[in-house]
C-alpha positions in Angstrom: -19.5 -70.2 93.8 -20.6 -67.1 92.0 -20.1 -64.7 95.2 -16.5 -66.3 95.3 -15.6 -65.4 91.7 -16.8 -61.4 91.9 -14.0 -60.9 94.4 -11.1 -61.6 92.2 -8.1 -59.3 91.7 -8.8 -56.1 90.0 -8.4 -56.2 86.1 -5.0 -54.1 85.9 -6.2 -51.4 83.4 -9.5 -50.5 86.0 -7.0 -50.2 88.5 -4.3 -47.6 86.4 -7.3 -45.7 85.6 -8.5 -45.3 88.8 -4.8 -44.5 90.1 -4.2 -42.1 87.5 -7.6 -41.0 88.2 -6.9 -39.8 92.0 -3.3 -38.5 90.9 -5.2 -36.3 89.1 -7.5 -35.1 91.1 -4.7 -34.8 94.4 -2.2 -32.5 91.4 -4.5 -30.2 89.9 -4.9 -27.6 92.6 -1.4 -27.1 93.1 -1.0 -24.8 90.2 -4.2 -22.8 91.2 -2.3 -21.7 94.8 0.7 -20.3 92.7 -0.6 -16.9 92.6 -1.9 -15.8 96.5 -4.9 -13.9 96.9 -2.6 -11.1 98.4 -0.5 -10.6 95.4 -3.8 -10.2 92.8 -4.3 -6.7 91.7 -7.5 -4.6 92.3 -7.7 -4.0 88.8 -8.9 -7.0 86.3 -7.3 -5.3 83.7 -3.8 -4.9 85.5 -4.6 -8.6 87.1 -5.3 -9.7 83.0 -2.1 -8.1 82.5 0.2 -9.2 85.2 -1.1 -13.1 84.4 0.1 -12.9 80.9 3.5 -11.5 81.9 4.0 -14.2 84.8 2.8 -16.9 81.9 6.0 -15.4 80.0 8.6 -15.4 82.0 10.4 -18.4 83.8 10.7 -19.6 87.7 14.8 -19.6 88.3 14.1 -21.7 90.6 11.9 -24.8 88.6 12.9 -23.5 85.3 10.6 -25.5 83.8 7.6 -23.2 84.9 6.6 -19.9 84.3 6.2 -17.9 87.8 2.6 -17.9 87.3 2.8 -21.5 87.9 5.6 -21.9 90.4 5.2 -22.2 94.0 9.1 -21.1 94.8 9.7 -18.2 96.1 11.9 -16.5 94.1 8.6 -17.0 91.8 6.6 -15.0 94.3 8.7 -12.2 94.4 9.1 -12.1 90.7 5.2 -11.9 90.8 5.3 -8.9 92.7 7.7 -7.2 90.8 5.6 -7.4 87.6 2.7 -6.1 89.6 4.6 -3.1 90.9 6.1 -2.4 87.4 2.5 -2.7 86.2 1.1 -0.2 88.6 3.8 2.1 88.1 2.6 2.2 84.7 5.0 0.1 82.9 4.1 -1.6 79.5 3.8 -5.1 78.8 7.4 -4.5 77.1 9.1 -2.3 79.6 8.2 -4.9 82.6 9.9 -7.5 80.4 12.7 -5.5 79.8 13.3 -4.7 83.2 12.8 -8.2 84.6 15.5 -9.3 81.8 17.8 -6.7 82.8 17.9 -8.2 86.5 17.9 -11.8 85.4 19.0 -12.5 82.0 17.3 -13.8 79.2 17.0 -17.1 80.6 14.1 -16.1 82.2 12.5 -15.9 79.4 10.0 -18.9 78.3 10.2 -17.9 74.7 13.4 -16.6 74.1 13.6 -13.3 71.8 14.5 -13.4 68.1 18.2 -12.5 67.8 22.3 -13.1 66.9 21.9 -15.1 70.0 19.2 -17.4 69.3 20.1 -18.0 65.6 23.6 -19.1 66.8 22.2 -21.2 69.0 19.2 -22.9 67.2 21.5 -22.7 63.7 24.7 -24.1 65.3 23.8 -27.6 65.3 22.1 -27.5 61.8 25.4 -25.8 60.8 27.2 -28.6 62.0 25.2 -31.2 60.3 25.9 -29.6 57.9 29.4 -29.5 57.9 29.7 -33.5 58.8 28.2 -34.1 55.9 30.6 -31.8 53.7 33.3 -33.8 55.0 31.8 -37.0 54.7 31.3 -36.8 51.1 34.5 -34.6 50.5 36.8 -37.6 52.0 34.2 -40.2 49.9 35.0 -38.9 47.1 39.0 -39.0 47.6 38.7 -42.3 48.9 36.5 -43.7 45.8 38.7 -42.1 43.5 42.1 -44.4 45.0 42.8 -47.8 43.6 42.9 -50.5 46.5 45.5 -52.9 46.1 49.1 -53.0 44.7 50.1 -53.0 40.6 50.5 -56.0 38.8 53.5 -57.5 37.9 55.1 -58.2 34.5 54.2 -62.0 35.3 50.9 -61.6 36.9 49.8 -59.3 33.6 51.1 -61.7 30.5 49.0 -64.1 32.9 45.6 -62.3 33.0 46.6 -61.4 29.1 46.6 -64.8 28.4 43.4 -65.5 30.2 41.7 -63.0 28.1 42.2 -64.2 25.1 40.9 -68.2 26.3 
């Protein structure tokens, strides 16, 4: 009887767990064969380098990966590009510069401090804040109206004599 009940069904959290357990293990090497072994620099330094850069800037193609991480290959070439730049002796700045040039700021992960940005991130503050203007603006004219119609001569020598009952 015993030998019967071990073999039940799986409890359903053991069986998540284990689930999310290979998922994990099947995903996690995908990111490590963004960068090919042919694309790494000689140099750790300019390898340190080009890493940091490619953690910066955006796959056009995932867009919600840096090329470091992306497998596409519009990320690949981007890759090389930094490299080149890096070896040609660009700075950190001028290879982001360049690459911006060429692609826009979009490709960007963290998008630079300027007119741009502040329109964007302030616009829809801006136009909170100008609901709520309005919404207390047209409040205040509506609180300020009486509701309903005047009395008559009849209906006020009626609430006159009710007020002094």
């Amino acid at each position: 009887m015993r030998g019967r009940e071990a073999w039940r069904t799986p409890n359903i959290s053991s069986v998540l767990s284990r689930l999310l357990i290979i998922l994990f293990i099947l995903f996690t090497p995908f990111s490590a064969f963004a960068v090919n072994p042919d694309e790494v620099l000689a140099d750790p330094a300019l390898e340190a380098r080009a890493r940091t850069l490619s953690a910066e800037l955006r796959c056009m193609v995932c867009q919600n990966q840096s090329i470091d991480d992306s497998n596409a290959e519009l990320a690949k070439d981007l890759r090389l590009l930094v490299r080149e730049r890096i070896k040609d002796g660009d700075s950190d700045e001028e290879v982001l510069n360049y690459i911006v040039s060429r692609y826009g700021e979009f490709v960007l992960l963290k998008p630079r401090f300027s007119m741009k940005t502040v329109l964007l991130w302030g616009a829809p503050a801006l136009l909170v804040l100008a609901g709520g203007l309005s919404l207390l603006v047209f409040a205040r004219r509506w609180a300020g109206k009486p509701t309903g119609s005047k009395l008559t001569a009849e209906e006020q020598a009626r609430l006159n004599e009710l007020m002094k009952n």
